[in-house]
Backbone as JSON Lines, residues from 0, in Angstrom:
{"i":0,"aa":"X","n":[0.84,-1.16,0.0],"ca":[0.0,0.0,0.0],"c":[0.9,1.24,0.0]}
{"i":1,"aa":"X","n":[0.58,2.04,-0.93],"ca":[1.16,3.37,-1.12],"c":[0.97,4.48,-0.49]}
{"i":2,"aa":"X","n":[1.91,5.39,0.57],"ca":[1.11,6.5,0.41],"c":[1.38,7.7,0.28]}
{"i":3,"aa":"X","n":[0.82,8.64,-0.51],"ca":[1.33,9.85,-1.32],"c":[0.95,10.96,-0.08]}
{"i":4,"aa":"X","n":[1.72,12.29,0.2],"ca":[1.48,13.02,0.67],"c":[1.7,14.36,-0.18]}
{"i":5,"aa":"X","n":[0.75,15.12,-0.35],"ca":[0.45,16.19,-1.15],"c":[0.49,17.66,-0.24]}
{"i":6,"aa":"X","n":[1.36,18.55,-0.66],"ca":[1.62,19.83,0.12],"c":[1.25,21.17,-0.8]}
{"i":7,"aa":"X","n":[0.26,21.63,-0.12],"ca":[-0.15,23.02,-1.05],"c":[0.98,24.06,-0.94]}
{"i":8,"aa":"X","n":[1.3,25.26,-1.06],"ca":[1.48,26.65,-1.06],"c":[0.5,27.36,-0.18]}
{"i":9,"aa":"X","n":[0.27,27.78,0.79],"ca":[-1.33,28.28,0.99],"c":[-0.3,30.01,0.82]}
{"i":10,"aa":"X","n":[-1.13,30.92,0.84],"ca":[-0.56,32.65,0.43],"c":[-1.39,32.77,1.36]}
{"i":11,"aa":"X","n":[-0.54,34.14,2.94],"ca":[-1.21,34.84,3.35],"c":[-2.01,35.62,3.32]}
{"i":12,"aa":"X","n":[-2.74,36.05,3.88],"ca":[-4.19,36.94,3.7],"c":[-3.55,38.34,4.66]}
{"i":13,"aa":"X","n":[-3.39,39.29,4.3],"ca":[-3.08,40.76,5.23],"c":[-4.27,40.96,5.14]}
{"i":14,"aa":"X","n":[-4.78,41.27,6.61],"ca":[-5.49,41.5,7.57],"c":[-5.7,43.73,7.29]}
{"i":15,"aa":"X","n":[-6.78,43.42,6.68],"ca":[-7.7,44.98,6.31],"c":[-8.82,45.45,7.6]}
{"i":16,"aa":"X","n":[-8.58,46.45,7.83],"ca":[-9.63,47.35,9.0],"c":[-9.7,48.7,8.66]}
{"i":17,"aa":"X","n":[-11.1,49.1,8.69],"ca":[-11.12,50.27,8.25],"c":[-11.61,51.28,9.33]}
{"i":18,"aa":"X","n":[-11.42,52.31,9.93],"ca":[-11.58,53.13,10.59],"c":[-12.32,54.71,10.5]}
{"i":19,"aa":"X","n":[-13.62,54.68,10.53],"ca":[-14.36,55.72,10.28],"c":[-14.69,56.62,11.71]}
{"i":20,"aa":"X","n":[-13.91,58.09,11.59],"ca":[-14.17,58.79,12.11],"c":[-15.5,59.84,11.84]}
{"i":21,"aa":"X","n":[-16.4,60.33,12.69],"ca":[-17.46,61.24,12.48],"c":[-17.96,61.98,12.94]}
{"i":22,"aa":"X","n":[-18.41,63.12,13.18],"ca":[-18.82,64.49,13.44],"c":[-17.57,65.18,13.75]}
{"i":23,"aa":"X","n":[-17.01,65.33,13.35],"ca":[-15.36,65.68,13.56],"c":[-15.67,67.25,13.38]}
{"i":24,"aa":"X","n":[-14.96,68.13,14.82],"ca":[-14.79,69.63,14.5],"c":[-13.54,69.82,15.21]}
{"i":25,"aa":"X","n":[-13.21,71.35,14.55],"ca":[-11.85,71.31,14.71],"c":[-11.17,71.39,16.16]}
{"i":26,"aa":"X","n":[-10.27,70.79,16.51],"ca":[-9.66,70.0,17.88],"c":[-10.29,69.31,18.7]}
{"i":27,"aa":"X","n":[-11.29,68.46,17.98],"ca":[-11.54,67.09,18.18],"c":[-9.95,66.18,18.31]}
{"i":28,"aa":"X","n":[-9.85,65.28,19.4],"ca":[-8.72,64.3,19.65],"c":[-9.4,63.32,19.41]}
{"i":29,"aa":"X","n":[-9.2,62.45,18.17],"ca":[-8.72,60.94,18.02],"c":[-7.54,60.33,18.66]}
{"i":30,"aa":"X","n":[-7.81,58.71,19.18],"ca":[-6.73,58.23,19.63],"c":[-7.2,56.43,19.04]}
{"i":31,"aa":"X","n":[-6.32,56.27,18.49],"ca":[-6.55,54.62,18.06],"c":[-5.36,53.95,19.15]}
{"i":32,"aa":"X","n":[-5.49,53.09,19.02],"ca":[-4.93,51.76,20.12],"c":[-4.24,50.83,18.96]}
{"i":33,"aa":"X","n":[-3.43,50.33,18.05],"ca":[-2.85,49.57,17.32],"c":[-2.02,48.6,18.12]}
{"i":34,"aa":"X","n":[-2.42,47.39,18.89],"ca":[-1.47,46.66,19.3],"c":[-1.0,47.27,20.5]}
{"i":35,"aa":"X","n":[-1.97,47.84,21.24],"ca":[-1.97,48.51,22.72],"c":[-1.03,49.57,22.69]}
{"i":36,"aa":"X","n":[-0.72,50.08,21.52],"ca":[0.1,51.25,21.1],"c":[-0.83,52.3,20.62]}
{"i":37,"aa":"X","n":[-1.03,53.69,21.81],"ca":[-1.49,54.99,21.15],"c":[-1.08,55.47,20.52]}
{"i":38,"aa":"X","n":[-1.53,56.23,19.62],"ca":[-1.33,57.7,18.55],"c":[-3.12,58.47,18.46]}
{"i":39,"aa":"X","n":[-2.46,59.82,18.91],"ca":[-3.71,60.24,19.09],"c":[-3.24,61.48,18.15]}
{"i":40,"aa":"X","n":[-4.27,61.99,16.86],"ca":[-4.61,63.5,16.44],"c":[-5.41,64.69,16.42]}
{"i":41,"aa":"X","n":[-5.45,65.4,16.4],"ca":[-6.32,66.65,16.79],"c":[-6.38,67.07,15.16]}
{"i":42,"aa":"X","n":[-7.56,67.1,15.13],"ca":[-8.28,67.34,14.0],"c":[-8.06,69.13,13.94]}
{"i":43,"aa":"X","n":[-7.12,69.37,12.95],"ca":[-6.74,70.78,12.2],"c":[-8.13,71.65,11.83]}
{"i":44,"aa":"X","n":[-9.27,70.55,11.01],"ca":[-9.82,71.28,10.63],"c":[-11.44,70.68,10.69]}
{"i":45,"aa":"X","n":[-12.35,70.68,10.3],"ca":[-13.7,70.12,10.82],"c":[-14.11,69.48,9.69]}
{"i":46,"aa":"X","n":[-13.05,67.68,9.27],"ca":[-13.81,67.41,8.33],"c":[-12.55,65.41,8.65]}
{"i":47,"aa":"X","n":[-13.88,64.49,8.1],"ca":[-13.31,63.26,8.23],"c":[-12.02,63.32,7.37]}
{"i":48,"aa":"X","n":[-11.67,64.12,6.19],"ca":[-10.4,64.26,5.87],"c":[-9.47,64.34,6.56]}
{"i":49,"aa":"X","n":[-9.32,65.33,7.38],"ca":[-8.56,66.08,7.7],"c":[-7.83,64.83,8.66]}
{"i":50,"aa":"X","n":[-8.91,64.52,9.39],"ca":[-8.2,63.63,10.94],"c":[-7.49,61.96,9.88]}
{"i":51,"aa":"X","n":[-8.37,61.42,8.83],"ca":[-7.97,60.34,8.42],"c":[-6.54,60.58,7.47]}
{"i":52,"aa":"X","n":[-6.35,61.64,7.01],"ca":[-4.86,62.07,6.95],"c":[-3.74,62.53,7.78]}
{"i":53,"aa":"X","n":[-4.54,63.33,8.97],"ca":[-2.99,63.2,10.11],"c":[-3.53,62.05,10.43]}
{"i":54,"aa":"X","n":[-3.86,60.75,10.55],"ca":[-3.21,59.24,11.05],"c":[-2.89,58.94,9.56]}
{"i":55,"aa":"X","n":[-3.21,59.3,8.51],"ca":[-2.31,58.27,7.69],"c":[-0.56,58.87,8.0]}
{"i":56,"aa":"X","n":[-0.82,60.32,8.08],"ca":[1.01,60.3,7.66],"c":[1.17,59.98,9.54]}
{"i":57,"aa":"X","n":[1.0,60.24,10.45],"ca":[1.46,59.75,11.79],"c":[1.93,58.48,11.72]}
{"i":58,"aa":"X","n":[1.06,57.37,11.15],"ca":[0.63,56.25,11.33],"c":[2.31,55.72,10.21]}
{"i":59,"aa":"X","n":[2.45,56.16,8.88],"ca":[3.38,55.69,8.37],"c":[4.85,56.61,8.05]}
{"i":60,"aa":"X","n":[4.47,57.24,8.97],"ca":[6.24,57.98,9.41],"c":[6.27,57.54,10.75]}
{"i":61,"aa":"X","n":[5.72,57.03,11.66],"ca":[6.24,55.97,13.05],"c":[7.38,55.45,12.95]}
{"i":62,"aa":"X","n":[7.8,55.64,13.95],"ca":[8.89,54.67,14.51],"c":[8.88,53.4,15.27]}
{"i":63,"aa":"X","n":[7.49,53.74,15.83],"ca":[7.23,52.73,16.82],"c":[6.88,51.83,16.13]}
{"i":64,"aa":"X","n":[7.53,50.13,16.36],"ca":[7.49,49.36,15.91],"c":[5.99,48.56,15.26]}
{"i":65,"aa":"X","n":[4.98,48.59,16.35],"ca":[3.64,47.87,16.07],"c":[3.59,48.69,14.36]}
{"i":66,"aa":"X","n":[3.22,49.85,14.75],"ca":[2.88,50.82,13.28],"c":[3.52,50.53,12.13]}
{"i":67,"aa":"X","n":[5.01,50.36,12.19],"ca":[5.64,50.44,10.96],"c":[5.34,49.12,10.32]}
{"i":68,"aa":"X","n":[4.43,47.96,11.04],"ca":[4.37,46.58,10.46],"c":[3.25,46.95,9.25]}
{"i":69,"aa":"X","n":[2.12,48.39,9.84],"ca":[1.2,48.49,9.22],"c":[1.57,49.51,7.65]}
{"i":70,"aa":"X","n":[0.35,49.41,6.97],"ca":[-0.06,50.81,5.79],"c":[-1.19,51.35,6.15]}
{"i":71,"aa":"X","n":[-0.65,52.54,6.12],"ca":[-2.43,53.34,6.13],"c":[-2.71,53.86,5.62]}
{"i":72,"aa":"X","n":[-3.61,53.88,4.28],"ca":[-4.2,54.78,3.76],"c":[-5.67,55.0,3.42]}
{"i":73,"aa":"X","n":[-5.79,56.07,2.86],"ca":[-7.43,56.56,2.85],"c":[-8.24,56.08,1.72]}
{"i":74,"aa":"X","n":[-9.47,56.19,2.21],"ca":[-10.79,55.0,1.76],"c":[-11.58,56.25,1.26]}
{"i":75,"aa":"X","n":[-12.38,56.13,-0.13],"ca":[-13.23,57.24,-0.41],"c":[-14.73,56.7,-0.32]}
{"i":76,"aa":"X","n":[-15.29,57.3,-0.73],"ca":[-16.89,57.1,-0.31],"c":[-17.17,56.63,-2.22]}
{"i":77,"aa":"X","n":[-18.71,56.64,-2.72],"ca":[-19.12,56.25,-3.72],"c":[-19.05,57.85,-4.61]}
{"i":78,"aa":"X","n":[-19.14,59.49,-3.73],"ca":[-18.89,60.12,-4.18],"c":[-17.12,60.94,-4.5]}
{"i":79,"aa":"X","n":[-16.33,59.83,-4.44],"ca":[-14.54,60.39,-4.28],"c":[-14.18,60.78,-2.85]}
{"i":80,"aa":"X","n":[-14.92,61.29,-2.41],"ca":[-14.88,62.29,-0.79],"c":[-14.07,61.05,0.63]}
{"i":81,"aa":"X","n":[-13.0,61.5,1.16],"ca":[-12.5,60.74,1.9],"c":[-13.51,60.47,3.05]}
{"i":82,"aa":"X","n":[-13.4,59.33,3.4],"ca":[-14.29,58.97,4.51],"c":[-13.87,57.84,5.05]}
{"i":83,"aa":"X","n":[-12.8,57.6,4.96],"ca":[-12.23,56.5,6.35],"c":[-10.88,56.08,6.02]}
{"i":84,"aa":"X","n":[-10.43,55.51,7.25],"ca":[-8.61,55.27,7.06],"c":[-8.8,53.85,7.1]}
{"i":85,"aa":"X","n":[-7.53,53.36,6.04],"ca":[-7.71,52.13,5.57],"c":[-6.4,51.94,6.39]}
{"i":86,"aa":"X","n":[-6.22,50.68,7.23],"ca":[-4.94,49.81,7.61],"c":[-4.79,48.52,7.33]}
{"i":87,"aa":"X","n":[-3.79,48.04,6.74],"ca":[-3.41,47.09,5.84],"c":[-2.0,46.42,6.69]}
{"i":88,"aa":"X","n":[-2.23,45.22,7.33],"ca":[-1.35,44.64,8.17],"c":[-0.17,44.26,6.93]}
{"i":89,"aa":"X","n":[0.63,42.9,7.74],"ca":[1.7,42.86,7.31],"c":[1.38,41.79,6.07]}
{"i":90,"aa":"X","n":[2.51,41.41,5.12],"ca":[1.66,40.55,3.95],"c":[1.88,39.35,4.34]}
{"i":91,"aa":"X","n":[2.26,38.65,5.65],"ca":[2.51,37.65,6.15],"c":[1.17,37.37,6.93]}
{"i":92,"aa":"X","n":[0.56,37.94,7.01],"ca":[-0.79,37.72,7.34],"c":[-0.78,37.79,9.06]}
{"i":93,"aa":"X","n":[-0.03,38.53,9.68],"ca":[-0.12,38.95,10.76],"c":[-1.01,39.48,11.42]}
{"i":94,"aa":"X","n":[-1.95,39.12,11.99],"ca":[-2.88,39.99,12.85],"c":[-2.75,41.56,13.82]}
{"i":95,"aa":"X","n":[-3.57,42.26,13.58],"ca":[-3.52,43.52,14.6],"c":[-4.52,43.14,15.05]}
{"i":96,"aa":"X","n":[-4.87,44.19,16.34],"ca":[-6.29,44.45,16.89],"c":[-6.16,46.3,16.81]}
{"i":97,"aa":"X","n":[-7.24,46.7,16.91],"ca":[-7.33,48.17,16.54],"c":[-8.61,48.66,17.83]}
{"i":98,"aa":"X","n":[-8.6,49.57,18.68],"ca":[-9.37,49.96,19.26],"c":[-9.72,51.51,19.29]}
{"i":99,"aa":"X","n":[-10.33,52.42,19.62],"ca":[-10.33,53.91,19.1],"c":[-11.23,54.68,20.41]}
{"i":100,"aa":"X","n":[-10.91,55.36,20.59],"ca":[-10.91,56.25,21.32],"c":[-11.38,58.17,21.12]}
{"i":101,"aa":"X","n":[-12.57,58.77,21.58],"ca":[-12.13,60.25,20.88],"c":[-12.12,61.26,22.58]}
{"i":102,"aa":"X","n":[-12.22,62.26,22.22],"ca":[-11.77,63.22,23.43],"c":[-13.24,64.62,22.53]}
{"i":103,"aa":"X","n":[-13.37,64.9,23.3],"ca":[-14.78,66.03,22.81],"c":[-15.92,66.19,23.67]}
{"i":104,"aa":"X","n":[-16.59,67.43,23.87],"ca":[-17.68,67.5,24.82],"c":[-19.12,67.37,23.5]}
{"i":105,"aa":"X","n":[-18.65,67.15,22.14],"ca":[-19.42,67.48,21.1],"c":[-20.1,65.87,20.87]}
{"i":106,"aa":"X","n":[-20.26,65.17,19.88],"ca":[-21.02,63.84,19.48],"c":[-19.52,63.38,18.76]}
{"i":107,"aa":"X","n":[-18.78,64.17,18.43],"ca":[-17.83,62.82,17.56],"c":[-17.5,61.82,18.14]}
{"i":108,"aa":"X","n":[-17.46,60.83,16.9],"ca":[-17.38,59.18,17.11],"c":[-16.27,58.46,15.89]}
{"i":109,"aa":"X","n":[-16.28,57.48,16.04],"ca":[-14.77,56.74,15.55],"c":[-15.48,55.04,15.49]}
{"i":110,"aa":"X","n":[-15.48,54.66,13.99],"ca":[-16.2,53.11,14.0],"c":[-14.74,52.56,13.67]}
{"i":111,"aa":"X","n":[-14.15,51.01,14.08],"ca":[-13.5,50.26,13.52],"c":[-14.29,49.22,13.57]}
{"i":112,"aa":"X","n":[-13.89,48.7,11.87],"ca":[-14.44,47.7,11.24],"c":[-13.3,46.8,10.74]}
{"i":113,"aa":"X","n":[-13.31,45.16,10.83],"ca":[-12.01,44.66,10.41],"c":[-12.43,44.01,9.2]}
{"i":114,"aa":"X","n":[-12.34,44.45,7.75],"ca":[-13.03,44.41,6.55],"c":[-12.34,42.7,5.89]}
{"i":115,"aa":"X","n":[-11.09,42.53,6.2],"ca":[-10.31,40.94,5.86],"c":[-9.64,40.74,6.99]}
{"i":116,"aa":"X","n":[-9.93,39.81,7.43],"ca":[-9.18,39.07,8.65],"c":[-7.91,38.51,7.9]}
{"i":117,"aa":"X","n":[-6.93,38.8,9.0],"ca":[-5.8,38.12,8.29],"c":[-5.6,36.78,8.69]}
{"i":118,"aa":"X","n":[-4.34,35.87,7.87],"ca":[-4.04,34.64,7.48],"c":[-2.7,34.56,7.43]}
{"i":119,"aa":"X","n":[-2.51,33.16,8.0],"ca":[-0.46,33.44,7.78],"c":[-0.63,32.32,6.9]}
{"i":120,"aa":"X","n":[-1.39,31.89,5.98],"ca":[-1.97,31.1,5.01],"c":[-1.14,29.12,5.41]}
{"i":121,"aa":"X","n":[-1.5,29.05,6.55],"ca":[-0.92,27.34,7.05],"c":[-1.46,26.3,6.28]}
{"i":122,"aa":"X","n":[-0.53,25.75,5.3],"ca":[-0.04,24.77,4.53],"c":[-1.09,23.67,5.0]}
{"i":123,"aa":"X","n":[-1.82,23.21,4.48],"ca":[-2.43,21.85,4.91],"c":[-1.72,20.31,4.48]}
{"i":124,"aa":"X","n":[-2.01,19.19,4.75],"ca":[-1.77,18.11,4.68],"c":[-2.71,17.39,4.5]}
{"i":125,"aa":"X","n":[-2.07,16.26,3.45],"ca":[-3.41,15.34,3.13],"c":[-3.04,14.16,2.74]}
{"i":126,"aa":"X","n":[-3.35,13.07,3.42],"ca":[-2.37,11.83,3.46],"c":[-3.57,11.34,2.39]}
{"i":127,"aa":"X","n":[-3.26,10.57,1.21],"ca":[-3.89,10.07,0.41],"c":[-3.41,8.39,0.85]}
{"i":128,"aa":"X","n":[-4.39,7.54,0.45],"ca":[-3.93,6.02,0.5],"c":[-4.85,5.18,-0.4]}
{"i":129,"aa":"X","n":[-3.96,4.58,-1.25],"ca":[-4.4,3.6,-2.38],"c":[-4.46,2.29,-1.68]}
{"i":130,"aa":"X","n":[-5.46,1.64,-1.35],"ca":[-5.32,0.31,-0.57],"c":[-5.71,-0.81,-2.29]}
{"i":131,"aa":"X","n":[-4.53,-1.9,-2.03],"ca":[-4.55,-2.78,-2.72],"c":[-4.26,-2.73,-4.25]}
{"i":132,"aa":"X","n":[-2.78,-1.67,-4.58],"ca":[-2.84,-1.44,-5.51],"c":[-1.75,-2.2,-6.17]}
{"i":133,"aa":"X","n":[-1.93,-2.89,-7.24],"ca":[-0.69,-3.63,-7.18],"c":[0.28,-3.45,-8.7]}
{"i":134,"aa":"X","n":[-0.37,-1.98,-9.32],"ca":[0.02,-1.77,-10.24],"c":[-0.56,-0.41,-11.09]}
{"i":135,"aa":"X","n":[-0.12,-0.11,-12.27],"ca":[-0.5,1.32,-12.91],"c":[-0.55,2.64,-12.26]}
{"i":136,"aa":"X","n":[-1.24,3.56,-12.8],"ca":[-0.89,5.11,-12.51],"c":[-2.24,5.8,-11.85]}
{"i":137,"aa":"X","n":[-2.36,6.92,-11.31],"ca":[-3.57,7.84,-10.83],"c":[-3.13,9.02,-10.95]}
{"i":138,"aa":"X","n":[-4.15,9.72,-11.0],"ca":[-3.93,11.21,-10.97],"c":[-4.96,11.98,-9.88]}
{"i":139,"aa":"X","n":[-4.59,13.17,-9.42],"ca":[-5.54,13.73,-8.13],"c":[-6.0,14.94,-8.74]}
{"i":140,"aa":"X","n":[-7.06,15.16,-8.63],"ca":[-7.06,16.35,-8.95],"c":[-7.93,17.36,-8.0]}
{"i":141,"aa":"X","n":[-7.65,18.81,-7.6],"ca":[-8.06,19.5,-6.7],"c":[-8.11,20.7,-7.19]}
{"i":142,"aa":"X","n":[-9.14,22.0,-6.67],"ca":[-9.71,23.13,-6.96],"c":[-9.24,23.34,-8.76]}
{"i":143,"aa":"X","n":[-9.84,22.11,-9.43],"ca":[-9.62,22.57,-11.31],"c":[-8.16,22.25,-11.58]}
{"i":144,"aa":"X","n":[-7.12,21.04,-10.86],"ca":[-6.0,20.84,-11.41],"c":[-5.74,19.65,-11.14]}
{"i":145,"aa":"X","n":[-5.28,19.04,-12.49],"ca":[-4.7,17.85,-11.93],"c":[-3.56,17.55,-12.37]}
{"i":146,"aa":"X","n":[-3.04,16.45,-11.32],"ca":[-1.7,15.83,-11.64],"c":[-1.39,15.37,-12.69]}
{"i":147,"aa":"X","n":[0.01,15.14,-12.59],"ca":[0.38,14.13,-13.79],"c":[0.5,12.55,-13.82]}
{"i":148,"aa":"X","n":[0.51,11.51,-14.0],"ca":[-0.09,10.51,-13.87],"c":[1.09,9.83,-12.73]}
{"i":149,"aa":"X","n":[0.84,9.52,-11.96],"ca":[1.51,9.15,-10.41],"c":[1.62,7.82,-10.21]}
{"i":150,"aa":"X","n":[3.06,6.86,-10.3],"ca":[2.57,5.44,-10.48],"c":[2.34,5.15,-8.96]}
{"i":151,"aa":"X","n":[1.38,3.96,-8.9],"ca":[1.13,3.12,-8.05],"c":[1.78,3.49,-6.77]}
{"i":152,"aa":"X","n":[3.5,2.76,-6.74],"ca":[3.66,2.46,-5.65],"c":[5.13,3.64,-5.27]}
C-alpha cells in the first residue's frame, strides 16, 4: 500500500480594517490603540479628511514598531470624498487588533471595522492512500487541477 502526501502553497491573507471617524470639528482628539500602542490627532480642521490624513502620515512615518508593520491609507466614499482610514497589516498575514478612542464634549465618534481578517496562510496536509494497488498510474485532482499521472507504488 502506497502513500502519497500532497503539500499546497497556501498565500497569506493581510489583515484589512477600516476606521471611520465622524462628526469631527476642529480640535476634536482621536486616539486609536494599534497593538496597545497609542497615537492620538487633533483634527486641524472640521472634516473626516482632515483627521484620516494626520493618522495616515502619523501612522506611516512611526517609529514605533507595532505601526511600521502596518499601511495606512485613505478610503473614499461612492462620491470620491475621503471617509475613512484604511490599515493594511503585514503581507505575512499577521494579525492587529485596533481599538479607538475620541476626546470632545461634542457627538464625535470613531467606528473600527475589520473588513479581511488576516491569514499566515498554514499549509495543509493530506495523506492520500491507495489500498490494494498492485500496479499502474492515478492522478488527483483538486480546486480545477490535476496531476500528472503518479505510479502506483
Amino acid at each position: 500500500m502506497a502513500v502519497k502526501i500532497w503539500r499546497g502553497d497556501a498565500q497569506p491573507i493581510a489583515q484589512v480594517t477600516h476606521v471611520t471617524p465622524s462628526d469631527v470639528e476642529t480640535g476634536d482628539q482621536f486616539t486609536l490603540a494599534i497593538n496597545r500602542k497609542d497615537i492620538t490627532v487633533t483634527a486641524t480642521a472640521a472634516s473626516v479628511a482632515n483627521v484620516v490624513s494626520l493618522f495616515e502620515t502619523a501612522i506611516n512615518n512611526s517609529t514605533i514598531a507595532e505601526f511600521m508593520e502596518l499601511t495606512a491609507s485613505s478610503g473614499t466614499n461612492s462620491s470620491g470624498n475621503v471617509s475613512y482610514l484604511i490599515l493594511t497589516g503585514p503581507s505575512d498575514g499577521k494579525p492587529f487588533t485596533v481599538t479607538a478612542t475620541t476626546g470632545d464634549a461634542g457627538n464625535l465618534a470613531v467606528s473600527v471595522v475589520e473588513t479581511t481578517a488576516g491569514s499566515t496562510g498554514d499549509n495543509e496536509v493530506q495523506r492520500i492512500t491507495i489500498p490494494r494497488a498492485s500496479g499502474g498510474t492515478f492522478t488527483l485532482t483538486f480546486d480545477g487541477q490535476t496531476t500528472a499521472a503518479i505510479a502506483y507504488d
